[in-house]
N, C-alpha and C positions, 0 to 999 in steps of 0.2 A: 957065343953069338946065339940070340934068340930065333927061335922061326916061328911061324905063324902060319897055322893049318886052320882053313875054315871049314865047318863041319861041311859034309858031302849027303846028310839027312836027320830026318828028325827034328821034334820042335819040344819048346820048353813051353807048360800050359802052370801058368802058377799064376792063385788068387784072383781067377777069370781071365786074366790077359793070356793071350794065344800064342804071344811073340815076347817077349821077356826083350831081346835086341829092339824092338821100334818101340818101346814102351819105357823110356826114361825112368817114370815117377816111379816104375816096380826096378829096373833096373838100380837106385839108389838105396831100396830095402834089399837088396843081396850083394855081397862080394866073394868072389872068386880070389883064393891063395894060392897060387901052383906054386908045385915043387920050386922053380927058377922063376923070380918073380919080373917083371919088366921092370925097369929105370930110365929113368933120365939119369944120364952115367955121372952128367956135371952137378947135377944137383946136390944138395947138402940133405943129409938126414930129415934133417926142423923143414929146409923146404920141401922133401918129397912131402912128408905129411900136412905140410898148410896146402898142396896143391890137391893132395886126396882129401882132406879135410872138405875145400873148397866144392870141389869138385861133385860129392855127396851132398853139400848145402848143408855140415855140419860145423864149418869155423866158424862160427856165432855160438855154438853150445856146449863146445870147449876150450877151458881155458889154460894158460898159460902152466900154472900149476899142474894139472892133471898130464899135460904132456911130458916136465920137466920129471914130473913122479914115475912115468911107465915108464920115459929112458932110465932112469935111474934103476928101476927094476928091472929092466933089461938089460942091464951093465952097456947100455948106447950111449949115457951123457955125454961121456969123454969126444965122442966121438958126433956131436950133434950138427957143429960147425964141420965135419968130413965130406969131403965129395963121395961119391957112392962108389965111383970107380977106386976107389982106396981101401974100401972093407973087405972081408975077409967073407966068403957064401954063407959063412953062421949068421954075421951082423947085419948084411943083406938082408937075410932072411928074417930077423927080429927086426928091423925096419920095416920091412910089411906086413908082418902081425902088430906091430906097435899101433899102424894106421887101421889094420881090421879093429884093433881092440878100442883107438880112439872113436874109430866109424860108429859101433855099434852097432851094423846092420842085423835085421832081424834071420834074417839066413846067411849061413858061412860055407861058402864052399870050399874045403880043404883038399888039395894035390897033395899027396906024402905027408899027413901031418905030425907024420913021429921021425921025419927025416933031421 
C-alpha cells in the first residue's frame, strides 16, 4: 500500500518557474521514478503507458512500434494485455521506466535507480 507524504518545506526553482507543482507546461519536461511506482492496479501495461503517454502530450509522437519494441526489450510483451495488480515489483517496475523511456522527458528523477 502506497502513502502519500507531502513535503512540510522547500521549493523547486527550475528553468525560471518558482513552483514546478502549479506549473504544468515544466511539470511535463520532468518525471519522477520512485522506488514503488503508483498504479492503477486494473489497468493493463499498454494502458498504463497510453494514459502516461497522454497525460505528458506525447501519444501523438510515439508510435505503436516503438512501444511494442521497448516491451520487448524489457521482456513486458508477454505481459502487455496484464493487469498491473498481476506483476511481479520487477515488471512493475520496468512498466514505469518503459513510460519514462517512451516520455522522454528532459529531466529524470530517479528513487533507488539500481533497485
Amino acid at each position: 500500500r502506497q502513502m502519500c507524504i507531502r513535503d512540510s518545506s522547500g521549493t523547486i526553482t527550475w528553468d525560471g518557474a518558482d513552483n514546478v507543482r502549479d506549473a504544468p507546461e515544466v511539470h511535463r519536461r520532468l518525471m519522477f521514478l520512485p522506488d514503488f511506482p503508483p498504479f492503477i492496479e486494473t489497468h493493463t501495461v499498454l494502458e498504463h503507458l497510453v494514459l502516461l503517454l497522454r497525460a505528458y502530450g506525447r501519444d501523438d509522437a510515439v508510435d505503436d512500434a516503438r512501444i511494442v519494441g521497448l516491451l520487448r526489450e524489457l521482456d513486458l510483451l508477454p505481459y502487455a494485455e496484464t493487469a498491473l495488480a498481476h506483476l511481479s515489483r520487477g515488471q512493475r517496475y520496468k512498466t514505469a521506466l518503459a513510460a519514462l523511456l517512451l516520455i522522454r522527458p528532459e529531466v529524470w528523477l530517479l528513487d533507488e535507480p539500481f533497485a
